[in-house]
C-alpha positions in Angstrom: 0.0 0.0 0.0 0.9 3.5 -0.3 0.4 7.3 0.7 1.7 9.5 2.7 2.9 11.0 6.3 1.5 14.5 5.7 4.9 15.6 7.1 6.4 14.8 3.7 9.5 13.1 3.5 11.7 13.4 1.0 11.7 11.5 -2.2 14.1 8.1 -1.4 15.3 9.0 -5.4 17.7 12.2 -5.8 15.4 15.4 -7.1 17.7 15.6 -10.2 16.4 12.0 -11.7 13.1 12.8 -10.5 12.9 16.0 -12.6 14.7 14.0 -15.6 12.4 11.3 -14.6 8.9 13.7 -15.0 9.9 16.4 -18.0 7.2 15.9 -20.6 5.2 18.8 -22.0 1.8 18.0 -21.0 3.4 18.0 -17.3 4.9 21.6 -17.9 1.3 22.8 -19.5 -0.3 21.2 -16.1 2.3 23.7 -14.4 1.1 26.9 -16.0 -2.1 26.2 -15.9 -2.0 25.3 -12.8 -0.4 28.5 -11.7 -2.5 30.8 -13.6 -5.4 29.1 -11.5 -3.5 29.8 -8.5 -3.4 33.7 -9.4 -6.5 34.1 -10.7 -8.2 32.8 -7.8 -10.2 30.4 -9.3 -11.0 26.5 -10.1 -11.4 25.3 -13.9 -14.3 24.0 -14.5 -14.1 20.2 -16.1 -14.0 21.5 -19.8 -11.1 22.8 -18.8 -8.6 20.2 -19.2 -5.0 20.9 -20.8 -4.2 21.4 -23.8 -2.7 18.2 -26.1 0.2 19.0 -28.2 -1.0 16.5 -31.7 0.7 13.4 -32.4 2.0 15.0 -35.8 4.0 17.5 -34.0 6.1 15.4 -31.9 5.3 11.7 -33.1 3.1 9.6 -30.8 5.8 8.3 -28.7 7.8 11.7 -28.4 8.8 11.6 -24.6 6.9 14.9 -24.8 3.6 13.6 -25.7 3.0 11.1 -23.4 1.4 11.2 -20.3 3.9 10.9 -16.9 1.6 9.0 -14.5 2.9 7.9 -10.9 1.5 4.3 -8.9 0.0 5.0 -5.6 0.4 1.5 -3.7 2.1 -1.2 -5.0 0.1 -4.3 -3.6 -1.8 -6.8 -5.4 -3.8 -4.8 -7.1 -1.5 -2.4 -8.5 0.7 -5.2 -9.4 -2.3 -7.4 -11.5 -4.5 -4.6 -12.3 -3.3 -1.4 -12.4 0.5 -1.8 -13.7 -0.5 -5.0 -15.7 -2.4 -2.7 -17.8 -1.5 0.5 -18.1 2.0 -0.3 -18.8 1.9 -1.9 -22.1 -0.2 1.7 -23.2 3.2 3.1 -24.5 1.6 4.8 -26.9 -0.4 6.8 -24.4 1.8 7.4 -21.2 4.5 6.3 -19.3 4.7 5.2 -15.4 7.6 7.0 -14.2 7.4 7.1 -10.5 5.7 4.7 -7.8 4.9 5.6 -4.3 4.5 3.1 -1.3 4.7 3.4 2.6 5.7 -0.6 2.4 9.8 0.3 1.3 9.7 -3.4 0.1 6.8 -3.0 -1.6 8.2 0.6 -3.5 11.7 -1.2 -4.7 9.6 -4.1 -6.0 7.0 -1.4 -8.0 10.7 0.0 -9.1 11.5 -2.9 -10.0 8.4 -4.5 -11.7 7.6 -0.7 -14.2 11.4 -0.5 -15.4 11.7 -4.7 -16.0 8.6 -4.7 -18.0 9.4 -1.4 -19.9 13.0 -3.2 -20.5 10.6 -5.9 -21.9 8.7 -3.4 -24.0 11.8 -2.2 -25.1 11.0 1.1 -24.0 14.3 3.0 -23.2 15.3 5.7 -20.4 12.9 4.9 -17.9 14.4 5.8 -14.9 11.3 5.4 -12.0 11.9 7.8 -9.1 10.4 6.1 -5.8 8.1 7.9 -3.2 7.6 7.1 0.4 5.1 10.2 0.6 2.3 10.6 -2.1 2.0 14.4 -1.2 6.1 14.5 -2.3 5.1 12.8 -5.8 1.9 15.5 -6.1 4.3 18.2 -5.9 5.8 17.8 -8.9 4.7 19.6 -11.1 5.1 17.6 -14.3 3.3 15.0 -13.3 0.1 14.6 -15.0 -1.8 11.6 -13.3 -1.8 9.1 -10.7 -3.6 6.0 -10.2 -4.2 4.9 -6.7 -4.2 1.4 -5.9 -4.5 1.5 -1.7 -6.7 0.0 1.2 -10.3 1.4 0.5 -9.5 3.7 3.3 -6.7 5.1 1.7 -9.0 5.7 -1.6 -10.5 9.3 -1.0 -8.0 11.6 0.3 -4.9 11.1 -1.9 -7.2 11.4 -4.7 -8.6 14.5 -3.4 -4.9 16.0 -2.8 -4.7 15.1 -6.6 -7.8 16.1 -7.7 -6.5 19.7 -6.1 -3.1 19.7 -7.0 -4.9 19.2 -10.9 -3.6 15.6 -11.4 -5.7 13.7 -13.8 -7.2 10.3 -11.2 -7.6 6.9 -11.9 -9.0 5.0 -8.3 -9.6 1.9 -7.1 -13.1 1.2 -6.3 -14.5 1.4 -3.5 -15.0 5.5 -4.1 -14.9 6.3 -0.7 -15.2 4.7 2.9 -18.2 7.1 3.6 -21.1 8.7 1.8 -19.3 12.2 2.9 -16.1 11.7 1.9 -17.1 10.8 -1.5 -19.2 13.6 -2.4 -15.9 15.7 -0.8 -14.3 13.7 -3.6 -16.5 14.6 -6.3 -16.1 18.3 -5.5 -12.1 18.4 -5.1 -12.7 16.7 -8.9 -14.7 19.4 -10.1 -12.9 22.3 -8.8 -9.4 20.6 -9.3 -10.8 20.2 -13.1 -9.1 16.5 -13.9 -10.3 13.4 -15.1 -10.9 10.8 -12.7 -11.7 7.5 -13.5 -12.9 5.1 -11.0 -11.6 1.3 -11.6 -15.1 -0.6 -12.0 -13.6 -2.4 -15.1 -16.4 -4.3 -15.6 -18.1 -1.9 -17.9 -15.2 -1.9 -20.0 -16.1 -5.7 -20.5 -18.2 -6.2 -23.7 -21.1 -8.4 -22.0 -21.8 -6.1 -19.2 -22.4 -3.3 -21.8 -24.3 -5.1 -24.2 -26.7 -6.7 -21.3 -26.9 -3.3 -20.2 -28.2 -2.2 -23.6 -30.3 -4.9 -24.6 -32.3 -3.9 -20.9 -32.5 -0.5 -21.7 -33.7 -1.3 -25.3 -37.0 -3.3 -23.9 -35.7 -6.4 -24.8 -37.0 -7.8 -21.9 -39.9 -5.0 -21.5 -40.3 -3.4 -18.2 -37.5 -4.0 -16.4 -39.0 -5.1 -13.0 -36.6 -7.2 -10.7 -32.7 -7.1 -10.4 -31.1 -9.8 -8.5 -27.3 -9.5 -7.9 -25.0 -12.5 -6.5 -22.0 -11.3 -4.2 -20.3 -13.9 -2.1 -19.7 -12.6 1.7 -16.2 -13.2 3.3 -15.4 -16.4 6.2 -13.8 -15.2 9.5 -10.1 -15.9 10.7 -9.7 -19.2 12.0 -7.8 -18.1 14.7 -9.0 -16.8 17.6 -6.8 -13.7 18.2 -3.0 -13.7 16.5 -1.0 -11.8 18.7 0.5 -8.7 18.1 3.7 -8.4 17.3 5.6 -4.8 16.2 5.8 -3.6 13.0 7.8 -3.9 10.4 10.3 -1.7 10.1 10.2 -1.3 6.1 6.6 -0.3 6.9 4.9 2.9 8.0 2.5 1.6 10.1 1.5 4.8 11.8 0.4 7.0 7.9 -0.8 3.2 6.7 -3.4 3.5 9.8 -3.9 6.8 8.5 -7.4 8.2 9.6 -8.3 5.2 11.3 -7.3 5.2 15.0 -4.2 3.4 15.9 -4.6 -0.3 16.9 -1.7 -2.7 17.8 0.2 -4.5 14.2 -1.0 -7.7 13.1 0.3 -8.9 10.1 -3.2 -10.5 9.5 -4.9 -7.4 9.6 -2.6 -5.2 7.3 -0.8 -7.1 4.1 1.4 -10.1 3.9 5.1 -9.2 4.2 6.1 -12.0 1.8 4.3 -12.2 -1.4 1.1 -10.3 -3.1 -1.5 -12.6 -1.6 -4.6 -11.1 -1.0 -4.5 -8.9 2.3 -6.0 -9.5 5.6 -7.2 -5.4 5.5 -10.2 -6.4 3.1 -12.0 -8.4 6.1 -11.1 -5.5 8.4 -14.3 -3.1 9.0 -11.6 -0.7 10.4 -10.3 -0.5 6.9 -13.5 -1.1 4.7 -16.6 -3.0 4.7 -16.1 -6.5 3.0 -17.1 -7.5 -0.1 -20.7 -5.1 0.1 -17.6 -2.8 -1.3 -15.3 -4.9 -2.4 -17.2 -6.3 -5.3 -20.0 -4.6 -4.7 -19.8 -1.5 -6.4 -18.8 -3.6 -9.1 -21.8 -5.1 -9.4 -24.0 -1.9 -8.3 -21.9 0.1 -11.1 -22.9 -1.8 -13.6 -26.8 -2.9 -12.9 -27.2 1.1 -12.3 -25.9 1.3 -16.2 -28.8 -1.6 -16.8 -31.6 0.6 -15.1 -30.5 3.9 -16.1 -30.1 5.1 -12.3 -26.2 6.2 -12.5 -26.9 9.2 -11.3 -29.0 9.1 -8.2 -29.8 5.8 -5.9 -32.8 3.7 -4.0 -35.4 5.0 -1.4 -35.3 2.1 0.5 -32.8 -0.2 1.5 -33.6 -3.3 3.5 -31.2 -6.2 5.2 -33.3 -9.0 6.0 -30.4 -11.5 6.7 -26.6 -10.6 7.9 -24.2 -13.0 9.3 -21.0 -11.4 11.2 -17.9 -13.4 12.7 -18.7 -14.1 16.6 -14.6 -15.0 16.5 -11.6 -13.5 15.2 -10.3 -10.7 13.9 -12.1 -10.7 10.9 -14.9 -8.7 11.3 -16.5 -7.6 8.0 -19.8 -9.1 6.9 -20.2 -13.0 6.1 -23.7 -14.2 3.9 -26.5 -11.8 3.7 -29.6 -10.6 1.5 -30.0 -7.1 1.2 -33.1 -5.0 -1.0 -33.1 -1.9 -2.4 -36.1 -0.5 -3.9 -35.7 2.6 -6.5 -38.5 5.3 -7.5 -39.3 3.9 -10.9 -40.7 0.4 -9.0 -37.7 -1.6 -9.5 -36.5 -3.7 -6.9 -32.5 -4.8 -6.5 -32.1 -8.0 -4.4 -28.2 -8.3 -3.5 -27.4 -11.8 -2.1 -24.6 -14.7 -1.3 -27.0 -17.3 -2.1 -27.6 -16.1 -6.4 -25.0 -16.7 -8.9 -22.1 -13.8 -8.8 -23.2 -11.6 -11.4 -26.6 -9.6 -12.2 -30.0 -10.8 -13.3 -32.4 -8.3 -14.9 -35.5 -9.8 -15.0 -38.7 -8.0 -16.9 -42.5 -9.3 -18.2 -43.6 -12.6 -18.9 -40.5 -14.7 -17.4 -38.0 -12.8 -19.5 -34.4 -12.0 -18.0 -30.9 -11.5 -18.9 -27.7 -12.8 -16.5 -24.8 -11.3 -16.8 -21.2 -12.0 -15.5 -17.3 -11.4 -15.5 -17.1 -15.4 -16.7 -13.8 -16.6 -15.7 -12.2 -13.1 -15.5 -9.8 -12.0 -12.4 -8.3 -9.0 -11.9 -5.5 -10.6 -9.3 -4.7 -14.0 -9.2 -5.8 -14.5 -5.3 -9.6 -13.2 -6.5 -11.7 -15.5 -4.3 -13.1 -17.2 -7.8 -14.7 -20.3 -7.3 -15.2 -22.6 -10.0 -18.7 -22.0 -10.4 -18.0 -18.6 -11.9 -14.7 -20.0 -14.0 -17.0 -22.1 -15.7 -19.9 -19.9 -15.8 -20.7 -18.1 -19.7 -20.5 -14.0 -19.5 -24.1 -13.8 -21.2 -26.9 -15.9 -20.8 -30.8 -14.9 -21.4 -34.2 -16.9 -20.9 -34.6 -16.8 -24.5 -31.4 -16.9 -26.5 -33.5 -14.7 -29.1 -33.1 -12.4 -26.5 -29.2 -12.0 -26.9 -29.4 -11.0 -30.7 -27.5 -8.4 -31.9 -29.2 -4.6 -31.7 -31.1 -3.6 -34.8 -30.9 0.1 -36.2 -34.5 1.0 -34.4 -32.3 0.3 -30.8 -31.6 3.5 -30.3 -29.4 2.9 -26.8 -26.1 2.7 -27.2 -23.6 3.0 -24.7 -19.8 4.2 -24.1 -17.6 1.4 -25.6 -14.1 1.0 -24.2 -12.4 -2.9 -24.1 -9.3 -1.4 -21.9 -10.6 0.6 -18.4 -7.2 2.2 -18.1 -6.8 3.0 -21.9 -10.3 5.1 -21.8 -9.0 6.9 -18.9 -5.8 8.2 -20.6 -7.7 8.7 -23.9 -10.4 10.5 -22.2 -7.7 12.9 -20.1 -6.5 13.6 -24.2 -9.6 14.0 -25.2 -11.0 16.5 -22.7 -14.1 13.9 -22.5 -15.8 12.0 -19.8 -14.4 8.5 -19.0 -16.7 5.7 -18.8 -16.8 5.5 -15.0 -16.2 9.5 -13.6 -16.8 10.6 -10.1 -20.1 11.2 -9.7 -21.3 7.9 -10.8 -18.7 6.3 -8.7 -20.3 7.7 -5.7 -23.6 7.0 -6.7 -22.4 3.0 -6.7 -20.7 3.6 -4.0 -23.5 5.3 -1.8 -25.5 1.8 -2.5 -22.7 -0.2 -1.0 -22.2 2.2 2.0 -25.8 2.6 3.0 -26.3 -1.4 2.3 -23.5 -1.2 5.0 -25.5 0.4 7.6 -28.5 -1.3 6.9 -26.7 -4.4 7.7 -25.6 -2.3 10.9 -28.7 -1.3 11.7 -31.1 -4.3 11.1 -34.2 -2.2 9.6 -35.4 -0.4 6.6 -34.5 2.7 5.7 -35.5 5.5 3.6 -33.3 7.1 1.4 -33.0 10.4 -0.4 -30.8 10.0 -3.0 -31.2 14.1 -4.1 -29.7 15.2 -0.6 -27.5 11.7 0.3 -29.6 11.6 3.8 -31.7 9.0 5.0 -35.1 10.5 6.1 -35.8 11.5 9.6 -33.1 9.1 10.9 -30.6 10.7 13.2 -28.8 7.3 14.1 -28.6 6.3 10.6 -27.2 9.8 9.4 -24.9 9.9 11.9 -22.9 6.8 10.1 -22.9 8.5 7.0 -19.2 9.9 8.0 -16.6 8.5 10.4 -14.2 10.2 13.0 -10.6 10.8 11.3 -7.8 10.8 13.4 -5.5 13.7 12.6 -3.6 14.2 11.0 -4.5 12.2 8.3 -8.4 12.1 6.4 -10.2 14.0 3.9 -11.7 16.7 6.3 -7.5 17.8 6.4 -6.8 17.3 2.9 -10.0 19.5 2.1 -8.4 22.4 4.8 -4.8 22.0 3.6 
């Protein structure tokens, strides 16, 4: 994982390779514009993204006209996801510095960008290393930064991006509250960048073409949404001792906002190998798979019903299982509803297939799934879904290709990372921006304290409060110790 002690270290690289390390033109562009904002006294607006010097000027490799993006965290994600695509993009940008707070984990990113640039054949990459994100955001000619961190290390580095008017590309889950991610979706719009948030799936062909075939009546009035997400087991031991930390790790700014509990290797990442981390079953650090995969699966069923930008009314746990042992905490099986102001109901449970259903009149419906994809190689895939096909339909009729009097058509894209850097180019929306990341968010949070809070509750997606609910509202936002958090990053 990655960030930052907000008392900014120094860069472990030497500020001469850095600078060698970020020149680029669109960096120096960022720069000007950046300080002409500054003296005006104003925010651009999102149509105000940088100019693009055009391929025939420099060549469409020219050192010049590529994008200079920095990693923030180099876990398991980063390593499978993030890096694994985004590197071979040559043509688009180059990753020229990595940040972690894990000083293993940062000389392995160094290691892993320039040996598979070497492999590219892609020459005079020299990648400066970070123990600080705020250090890296400093720099002026650095255009972009993908953050690949514990969910609650998502919002504020992206905000201190979003400000410092570095282009975004984060990790779902948006945020770790309802708050935070609307302060999120504000820094973007007044930082004026291009943030993209990493629900891949609509970047897979099946979930856009089930999510066009609903919206084109093919199963008439879309009535019932069931989606299948797995819940997570609790540790099988009792209670592992605590033992110090690591001493490669920064275990005080990887607590970060979260208040400071003893080290267990269990609860944080595994010092040997890219396994996948005990943090993810840690409510301290997020809230289990209801994010984890969730907003996956909310992201794109929202693109299915046409709700990406606003949310239910009603949400509803009926069943919740949470560990009575160990320190896993997060949530184990459950069934949650969701009911939405056009009379469509989403049912969100362990016991359905993983993937969505849309289901409309007369016994019609449409499944749709990743298949056999992963993202990392420690995804908690189980066979069903490796053998399981992408598209299937109560009526393979149904899965026909659209005819000309279709008229819905969405956003293609086959590469999540390549639309993000295309769209930064471009000056145009990427396929998953902020806004509709928190909106998919919101769902997964507010499932959250349903689960908390055992009863329905009403929801008003206009003003993100749930109505005439003190106890609920109050767990819309969490205490952040200082000081680290988004309420800081916001003040800075």
């Amino acid at each position: 994982m990655s960030l930052s002690a907000p008392s900014s270290p120094a860069p472990s690289n030497s500020a001469a390779p850095a600078a060698r390390v970020f020149g680029g033109a669109i960096g120096r562009r960022l720069f000007l514009r950046n300080a002409a904002t500054a003296v005006a006294g104003a925010f651009a607006l999102p149509a105000a993204f940088p100019a693009i010097i055009p391929a025939r000027v420099l060549g469409a490799e020219a050192p010049s006209n590529l994008l200079q993006i920095g990693q923030i965290g180099c876990g398991r994600i980063a390593r499978d996801h993030d890096l694994g695509e985004t590197l071979g993009l040559t043509k688009l940008a180059r990753v020229v510095a990595v940040c972690d707070l894990d000083r293993n984990r940062l000389a392995d990113g160094k290691r892993l960008v320039e040996g598979r640039y070497k492999k590219l054949k892609v020459a005079g990459v020299n990648v400066a290393t970070f123990g600080d994100y705020r250090a890296m955001l400093r720099d002026a000619k650095l255009d972009a930064v993908m953050i690949s961190t514990p969910d609650h290390w998502h919002a504020e580095p992206a905000i201190v991006a979003a400000l410092a008017g570095k282009h975004v590309y984060l990790q779902k889950p948006t945020s770790l509250t309802v708050v935070e991610g609307r302060q999120l979706v504000t820094a973007v719009k007044r930082g004026g960048v291009v943030l993209q948030i990493g629900t891949q799936q609509r970047s897979m062909a099946q979930f856009r073409v089930a999510a066009e075939f609903v919206r084109n009546g093919r199963i008439g009035a879309l009535k019932t949404v069931r989606i299948g997400l797995p819940g997570d087991p609790a540790h099988k031991d009792p209670q592992p001792k605590p033992t110090e930390s690591p001493a490669a790790l920064n275990y005080d700014a990887w607590l970060g906002s979260t208040p400071v509990i003893p080290y267990i290797e269990e609860k944080v990442h595994p010092q040997r190998g890219y396994g996948r981390p005990g943090w993810l079953r840690v409510e301290q650090f997020g809230a289990g798979m209801i994010t984890g995969w969730g907003q996956h699966h909310f992201d794109s069923a929202a693109w299915g019903m046409d709700t990406e930008l606003t949310g239910p009314v009603w949400v509803e746990v009926d069943q919740v299982n949470f560990p009575d042992h160990g320190i896993w905490d997060v949530h184990g099986n459950f069934h949650a509803q969701a009911g939405y102001a056009n009379g469509v109901v989403m049912h969100t449970s362990h016991a359905y297939k993983n993937g969505i259903r849309y289901e409309g009149e007369n016994g019609k419906w449409i499944f749709v799934s990743r298949g056999g994809y992963t993202a990392s190689a420690s995804d908690p895939v189980t066979g069903e879904m490796k053998n399981q096909s992408g598209l299937q339909a109560s009526d393979p009729a149904l899965l026909r290709p659209l005819g000309k009097d279709e008229k819905v058509r969405l956003k293609k894209s086959s590469n999540h990372h390549r639309d993000w850097l295309e769209s930064i180019r471009k000056r145009e929306k990427p396929l998953c921006p902020a806004e509709e990341g928190q909106r998919s968010c919101t769902i997964c949070l507010i499932t959250h304290i349903a689960m908390k809070l055992r009863r329905r509750l009403e929801w008003d997606p206009a003003t993100e409060r749930f109505k005439n609910d003190s106890e609920a509202n109050a767990l819309l936002r969490r205490e952040q110790r200082k000081p680290y958090g988004t309420d800081a990053a916001i003040a800075a």
